[in-house]
C-alpha positions in Angstrom: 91.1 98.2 59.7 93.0 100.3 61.8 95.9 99.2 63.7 98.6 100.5 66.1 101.6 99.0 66.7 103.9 99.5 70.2 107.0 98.6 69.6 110.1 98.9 71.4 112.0 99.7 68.4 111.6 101.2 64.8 114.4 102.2 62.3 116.7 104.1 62.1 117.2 102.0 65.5 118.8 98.6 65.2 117.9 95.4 65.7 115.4 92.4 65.0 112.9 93.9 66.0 112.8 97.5 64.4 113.3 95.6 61.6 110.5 93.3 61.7 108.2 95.8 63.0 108.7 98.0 59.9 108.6 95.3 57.8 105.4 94.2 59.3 103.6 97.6 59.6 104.5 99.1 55.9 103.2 95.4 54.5 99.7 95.8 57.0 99.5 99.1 55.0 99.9 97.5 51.6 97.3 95.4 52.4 94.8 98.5 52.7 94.8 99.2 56.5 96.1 102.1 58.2 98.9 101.5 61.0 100.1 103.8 63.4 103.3 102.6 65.1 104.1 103.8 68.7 107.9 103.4 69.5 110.4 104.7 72.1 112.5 107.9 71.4 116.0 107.2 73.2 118.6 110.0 72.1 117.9 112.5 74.7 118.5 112.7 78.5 116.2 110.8 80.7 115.7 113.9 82.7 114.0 115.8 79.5 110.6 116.8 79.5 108.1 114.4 77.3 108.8 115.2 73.6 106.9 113.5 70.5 108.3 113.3 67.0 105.7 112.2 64.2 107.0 110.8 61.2 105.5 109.2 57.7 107.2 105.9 56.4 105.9 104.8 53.1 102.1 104.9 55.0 102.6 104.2 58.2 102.2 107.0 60.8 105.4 107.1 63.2 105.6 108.2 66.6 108.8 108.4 68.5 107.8 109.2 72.7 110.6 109.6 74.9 112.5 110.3 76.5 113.1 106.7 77.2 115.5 104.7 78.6 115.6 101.6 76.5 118.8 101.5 74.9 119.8 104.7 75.6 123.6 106.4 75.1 123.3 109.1 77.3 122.4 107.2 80.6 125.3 106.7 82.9 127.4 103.7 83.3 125.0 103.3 87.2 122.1 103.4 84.9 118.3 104.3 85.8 116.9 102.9 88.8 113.7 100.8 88.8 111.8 103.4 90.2 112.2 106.2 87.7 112.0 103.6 84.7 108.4 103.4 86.1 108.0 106.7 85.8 108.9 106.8 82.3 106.8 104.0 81.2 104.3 105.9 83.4 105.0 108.8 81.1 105.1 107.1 77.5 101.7 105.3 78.8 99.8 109.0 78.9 101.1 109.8 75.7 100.2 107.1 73.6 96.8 107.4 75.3 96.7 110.9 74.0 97.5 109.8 70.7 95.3 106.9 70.5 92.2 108.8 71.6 92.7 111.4 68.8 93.0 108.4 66.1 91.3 105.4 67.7 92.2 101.8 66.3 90.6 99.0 66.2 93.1 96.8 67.9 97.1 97.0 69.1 100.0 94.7 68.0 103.0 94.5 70.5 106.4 93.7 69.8 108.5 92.4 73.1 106.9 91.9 76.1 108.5 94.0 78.8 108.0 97.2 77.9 106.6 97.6 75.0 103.6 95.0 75.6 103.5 96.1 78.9 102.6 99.5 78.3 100.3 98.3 75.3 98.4 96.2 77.8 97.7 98.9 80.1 96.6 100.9 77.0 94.7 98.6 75.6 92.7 98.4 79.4 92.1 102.1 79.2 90.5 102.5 76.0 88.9 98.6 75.6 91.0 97.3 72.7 91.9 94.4 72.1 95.4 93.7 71.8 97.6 90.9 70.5 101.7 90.3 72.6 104.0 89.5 70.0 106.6 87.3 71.5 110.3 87.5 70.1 113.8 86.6 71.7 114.3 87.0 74.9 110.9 87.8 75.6 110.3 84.1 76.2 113.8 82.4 75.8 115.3 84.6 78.5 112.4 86.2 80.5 111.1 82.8 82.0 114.4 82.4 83.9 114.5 85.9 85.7 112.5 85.3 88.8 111.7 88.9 88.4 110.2 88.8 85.2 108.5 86.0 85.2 105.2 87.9 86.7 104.8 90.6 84.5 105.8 88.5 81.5 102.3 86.2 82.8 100.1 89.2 83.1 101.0 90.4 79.7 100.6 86.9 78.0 97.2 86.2 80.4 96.2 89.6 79.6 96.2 89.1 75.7 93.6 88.1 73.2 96.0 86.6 71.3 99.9 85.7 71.8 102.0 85.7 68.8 105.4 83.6 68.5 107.2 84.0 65.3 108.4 80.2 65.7 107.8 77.0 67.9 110.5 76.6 69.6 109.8 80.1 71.3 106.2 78.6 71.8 107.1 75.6 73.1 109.2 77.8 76.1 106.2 79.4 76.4 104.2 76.9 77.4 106.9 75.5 79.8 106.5 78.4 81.8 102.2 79.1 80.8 100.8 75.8 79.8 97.2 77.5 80.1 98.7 80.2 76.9 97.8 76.9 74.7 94.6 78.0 73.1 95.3 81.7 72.5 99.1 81.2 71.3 99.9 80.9 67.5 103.1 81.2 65.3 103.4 83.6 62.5 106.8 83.5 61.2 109.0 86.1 59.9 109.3 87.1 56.9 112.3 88.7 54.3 111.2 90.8 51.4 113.7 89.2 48.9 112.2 91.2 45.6 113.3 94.6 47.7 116.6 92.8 48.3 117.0 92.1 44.4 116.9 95.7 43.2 119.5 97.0 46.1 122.2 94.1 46.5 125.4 94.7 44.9 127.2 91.6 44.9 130.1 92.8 42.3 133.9 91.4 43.5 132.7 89.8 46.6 134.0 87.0 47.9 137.8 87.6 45.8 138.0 90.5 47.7 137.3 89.0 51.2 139.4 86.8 50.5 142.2 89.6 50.1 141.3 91.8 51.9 141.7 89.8 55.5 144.6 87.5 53.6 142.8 83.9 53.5 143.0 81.6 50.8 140.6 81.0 48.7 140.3 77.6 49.0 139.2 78.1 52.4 135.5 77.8 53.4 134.0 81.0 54.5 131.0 81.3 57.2 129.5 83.9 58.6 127.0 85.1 61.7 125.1 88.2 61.2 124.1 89.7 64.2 125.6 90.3 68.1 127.3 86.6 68.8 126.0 86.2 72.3 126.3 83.6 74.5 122.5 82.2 73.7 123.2 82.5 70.0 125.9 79.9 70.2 129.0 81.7 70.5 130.9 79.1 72.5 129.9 75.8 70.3 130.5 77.7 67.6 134.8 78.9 68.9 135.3 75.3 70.0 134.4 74.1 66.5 136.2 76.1 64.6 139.1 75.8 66.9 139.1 72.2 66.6 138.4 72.0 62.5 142.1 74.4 62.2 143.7 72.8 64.9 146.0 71.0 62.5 145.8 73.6 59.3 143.6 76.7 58.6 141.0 75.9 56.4 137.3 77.3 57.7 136.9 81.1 58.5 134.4 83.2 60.0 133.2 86.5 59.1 131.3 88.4 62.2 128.9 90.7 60.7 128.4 92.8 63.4 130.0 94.0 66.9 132.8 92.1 69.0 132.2 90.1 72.0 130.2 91.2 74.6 131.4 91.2 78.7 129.4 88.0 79.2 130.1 85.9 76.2 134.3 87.3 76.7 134.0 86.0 80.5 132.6 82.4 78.4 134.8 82.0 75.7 137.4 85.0 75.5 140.7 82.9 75.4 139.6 80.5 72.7 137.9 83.8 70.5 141.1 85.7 71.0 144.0 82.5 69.9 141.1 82.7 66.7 141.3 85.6 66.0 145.3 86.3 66.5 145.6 83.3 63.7 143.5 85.4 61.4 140.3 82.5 61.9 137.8 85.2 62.8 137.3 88.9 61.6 134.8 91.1 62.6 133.3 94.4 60.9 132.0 95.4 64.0 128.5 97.9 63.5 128.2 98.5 59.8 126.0 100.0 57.8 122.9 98.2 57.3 122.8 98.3 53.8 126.2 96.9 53.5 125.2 94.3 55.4 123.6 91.9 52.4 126.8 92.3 50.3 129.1 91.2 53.2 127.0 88.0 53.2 126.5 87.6 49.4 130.5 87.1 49.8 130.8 84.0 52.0 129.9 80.8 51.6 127.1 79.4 54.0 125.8 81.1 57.4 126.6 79.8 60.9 123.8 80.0 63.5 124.3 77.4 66.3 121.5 79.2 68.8 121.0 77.5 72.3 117.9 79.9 72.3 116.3 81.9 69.9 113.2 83.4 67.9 113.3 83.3 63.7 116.8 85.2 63.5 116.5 87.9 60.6 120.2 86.5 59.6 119.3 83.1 58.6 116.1 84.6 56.8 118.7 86.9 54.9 121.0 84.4 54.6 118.6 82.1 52.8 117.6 85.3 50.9 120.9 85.7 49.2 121.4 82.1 47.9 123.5 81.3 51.1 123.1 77.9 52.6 122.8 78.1 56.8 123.9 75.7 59.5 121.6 76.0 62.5 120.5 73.9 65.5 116.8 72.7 64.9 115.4 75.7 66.8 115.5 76.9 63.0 113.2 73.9 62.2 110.5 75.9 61.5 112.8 77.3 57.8 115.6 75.3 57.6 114.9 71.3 56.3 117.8 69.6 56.5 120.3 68.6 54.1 118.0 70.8 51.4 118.0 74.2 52.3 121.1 73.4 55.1 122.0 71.2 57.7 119.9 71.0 60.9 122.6 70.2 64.2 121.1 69.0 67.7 121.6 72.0 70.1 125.4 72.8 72.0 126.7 69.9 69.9 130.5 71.1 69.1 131.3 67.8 67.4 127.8 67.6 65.2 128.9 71.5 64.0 132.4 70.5 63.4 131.0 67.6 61.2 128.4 70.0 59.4 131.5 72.6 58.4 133.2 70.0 57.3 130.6 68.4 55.2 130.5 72.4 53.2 133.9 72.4 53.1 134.2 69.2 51.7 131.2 69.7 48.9 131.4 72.8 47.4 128.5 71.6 44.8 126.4 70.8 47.5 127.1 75.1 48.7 125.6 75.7 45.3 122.8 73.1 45.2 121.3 74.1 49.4 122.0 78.1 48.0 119.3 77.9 45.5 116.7 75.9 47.2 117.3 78.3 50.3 117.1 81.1 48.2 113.5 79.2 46.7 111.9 78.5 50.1 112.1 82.7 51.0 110.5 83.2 47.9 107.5 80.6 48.2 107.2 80.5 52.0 108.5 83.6 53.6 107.4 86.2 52.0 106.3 90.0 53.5 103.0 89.0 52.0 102.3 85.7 53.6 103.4 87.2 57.1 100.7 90.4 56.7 97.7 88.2 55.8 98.5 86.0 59.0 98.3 88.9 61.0 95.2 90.3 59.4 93.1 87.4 59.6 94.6 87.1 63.4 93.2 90.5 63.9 89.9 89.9 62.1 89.1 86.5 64.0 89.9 88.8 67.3 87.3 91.7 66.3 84.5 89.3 65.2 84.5 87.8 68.5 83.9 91.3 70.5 
């Protein structure tokens, strides 16, 4: 089978969902098909002239079409205005036909909705594919709110063959805002390749030199969130908690894996995140380097994710991965079970996530006991392998129908 993939990100690029789409198009290839990925190029100026890089990643065929203006650093702090964004996505749309019609597949895979399953819907209309939305984040969780939004989000999910969520709770919003999605809409969850993570992880003096490294004790109970802490990932349950468990003596830490507070979440929850930080409750890497990123977590003691909103979070998969326990709010049903693999809270419950912390803190064994059945339930359920067949027989069911 031949696929393509548009996505609105691919590594080197960060994020969930250049991750997942890499993840997911070298594993389609494993699996004997041949994948071409479509992604944005977004290091030079909007005002350049169209440019194409091709690239080979174990298999998969890589194409980088800009210039685009999806996070891109040399756009202005006044940004691109609506009307040349269009012509940008006009532009990306004429070159992935170009490429398409040179190496036709049999169907397209999209990965977020906006822009990257917008354009793919349009492509899929000009050369009669079919085409399958893959729903992630904000697509749904955010999207459904913005009044402006909303529309295009419809056409792309009424447009579809198939929709894609990688868990129910992004689902369920979707049908909130679509109830006539039901039939077409699925959930194929992440995955995390934890044999890849075996051979690469160096966990040698880990969590001893955390511990003095940012000067806590090691008595103390060490969390950490991987990822950008915004507001809808729970950043302001989360700094009440922790500011109520020290309150009366500093005992439960937190490791940010990842960047500072952003404008929004600082304008939220900036006094509270600050008085942490000053008594030495939080530290934050800030952007480090991906491969790092598996060690930093091998050295604390359970993960923190109290989401309001969210997809299947690549940290609590990695998490689980390492032999770390996770906290979440039951938007993580669909991974975590509760009280075996981690502790499920209600969502923006400060005083249910101040009684989960303390539960780790006060059980130590039980840290060691919810580490290896996490670390057991990537294995057996959540593996690269089981995520690619999904999506294969998806695709197959789809192309028997036409």
């Amino acid at each position: 089978m031949k696929i393509g993939l548009i996505s609105e990100a691919y590594p080197p690029m960060s994020g969930g969902v250049a991750t997942s789409a890499q993840r997911v198009a070298r594993n389609l290839v494993k699996a004997g098909n041949d994948v071409t990925v479509l992604t944005f190029e977004n290091t030079h100026e909007v005002t350049e002239q169209d440019l194409l890089i091709r690239e080979e990643d174990k298999g998969v065929t890589v194409y980088r079409i800009g210039p685009f203006f999806l996070k891109n650093p040399t756009i202005p702090a006044g940004g691109v205005s609506e009307k040349y964004k269009a012509v940008l996505r006009r532009r990306a749309f004429n070159q992935m036909i170009r490429i398409l019609k040179d190496d036709m597949p049999d169907i397209l895979l999209s990965f977020y909705v906006i822009n990257a399953g917008f354009i793919a819907q349009l492509v899929a209309n000009e050369l009669k594919l079919p085409v399958v939305a893959g729903v992630r984040g904000n697509d749904i969780g955010r999207n459904i709110f913005d009044i402006t939004r909303f529309a295009p989000v419809y056409w792309v999910m009424d447009s579809a063959d198939a929709i894609v969520c990688v868990n129910n709770h992004l689902r369920n919003r979707l049908l909130i805002a679509y109830p006539d999605m039901y039939k077409k809409s699925l959930v194929i969850k992440n995955s995390y390749d934890l044999a890849s993570l075996r051979k690469t992880t160096d966990k040698t003096g880990t969590r001893a030199d955390l511990v003095e490294k940012y000067n806590w004790n090691k008595e103390d109970l060490i969390l950490n969130f991987t990822g950008s802490l915004r507001e809808k990932k729970g950043v302001v349950t989360l700094c009440h908690a922790l500011d109520i468990i020290n309150a009366q003596e500093d005992k439960v830490r937190l490791l940010v894996i990842g960047p500072d507070l952003g404008n929004v979440e600082r304008k939220l929850i900036g006094d509270i995140w600050d008085k942490l930080k000053e008594k030495n409750i939080i530290q934050v890497t800030g952007q480090c380097d991906r491969a790092e990123v598996p060690r930093l977590i091998a050295a604390t003691d359970a993960g923190c994710f109290p989401s309001s909103d969210d997809g299947m979070a690549n940290g609590v998969l990695e998490n689980m991965a390492l032999g770390i326990p996770v906290i979440g709010t039951e938007i993580f049903g669909d991974v975590l079970t509760n009280l075996h693999d981690g502790i499920i809270i209600p969502v923006d419950d400060k005083q249910a996530l101040v009684e989960a912390i303390l539960t780790l803190y006060a059980d130590r064994n039980l840290i060691s006991i919810m580490g290896k059945k996490a670390e057991d339930t990537i294995a057996h359920e959540f593996t690269p392998e089981i995520e690619a067949e999904a999506y294969i027989r998806l695709f197959n069911k789809i192309l028997k129908r036409r």
